[in-house]
N, C-alpha and C positions, 0 to 999 in steps of 0.2 A: 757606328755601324750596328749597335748592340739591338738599341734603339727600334733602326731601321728595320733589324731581321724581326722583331717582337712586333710591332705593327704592319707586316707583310704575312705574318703567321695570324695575329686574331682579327685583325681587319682588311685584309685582302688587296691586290696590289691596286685599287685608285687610292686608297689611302695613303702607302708606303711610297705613292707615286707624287702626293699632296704634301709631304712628311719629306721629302725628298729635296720636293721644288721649295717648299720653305725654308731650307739649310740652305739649301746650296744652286739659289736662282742663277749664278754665271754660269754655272756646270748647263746648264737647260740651255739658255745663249750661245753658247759653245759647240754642243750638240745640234739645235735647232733652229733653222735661218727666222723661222716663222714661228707664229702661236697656232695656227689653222693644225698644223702634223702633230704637236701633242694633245691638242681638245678633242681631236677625232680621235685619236691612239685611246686615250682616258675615256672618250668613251665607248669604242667600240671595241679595241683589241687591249685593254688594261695586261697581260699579262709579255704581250709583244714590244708593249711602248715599254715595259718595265725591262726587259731584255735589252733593248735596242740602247736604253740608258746607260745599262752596265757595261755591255760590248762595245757601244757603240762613241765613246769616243774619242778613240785615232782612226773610226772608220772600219768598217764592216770587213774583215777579211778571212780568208781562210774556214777553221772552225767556227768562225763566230756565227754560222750559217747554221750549222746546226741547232745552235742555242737559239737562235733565230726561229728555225724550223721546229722546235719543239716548245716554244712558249706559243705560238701561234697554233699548233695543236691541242694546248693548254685551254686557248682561249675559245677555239672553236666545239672540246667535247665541254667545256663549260655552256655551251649555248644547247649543244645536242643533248647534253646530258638533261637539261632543263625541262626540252621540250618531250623527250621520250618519259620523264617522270611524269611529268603532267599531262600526258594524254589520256587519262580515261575522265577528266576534266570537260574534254569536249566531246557536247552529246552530238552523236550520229557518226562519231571516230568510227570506223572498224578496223582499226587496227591493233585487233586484241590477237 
């Protein structure tokens, strides 16, 4: 686990997500009927599918909605956060 927390801290979770699935590929099986719900996780909501892995498997109940609800908040001001930095990037923004 030591491991896992060190490469989720300096390389972000598609790493720790990659670092994950090469330990421990049955735990992914277990979790996941298909391969299509973690390539889109990894690549679009990286910090949901990292949640969903932890919580998620005996099955999503209770609190685990929260955890849920806040890596997916995670993963979305990751995107806002991105695009509100780099707006004075695009000429004719005016959204100064």
């Amino acid at each position: 686990m030591c491991c896992f927390f060190t490469s989720l801290m300096l390389l972000g979770p598609r790493f720790a997500v990659l670092i994950w699935w090469l330990m421990r590929p049955v735990y992914f099986n277990a979790v996941f009927n298909t391969w299509i719900w973690p390539l889109l996780g990894l690549i679009f909501l990286p910090w949901t599918l990292l949640m969903y892995l932890i919580v998620g498997g005996g099955g999503v109940v209770g609190f685990d909605w929260v955890w849920l609800g806040l890596a997916l908040v995670a993963d979305l001001a990751s995107y806002g956060g991105g695009a509100y930095g780099n707006r004075d990037r695009i000429p004719g923004y005016a959204g100064n």
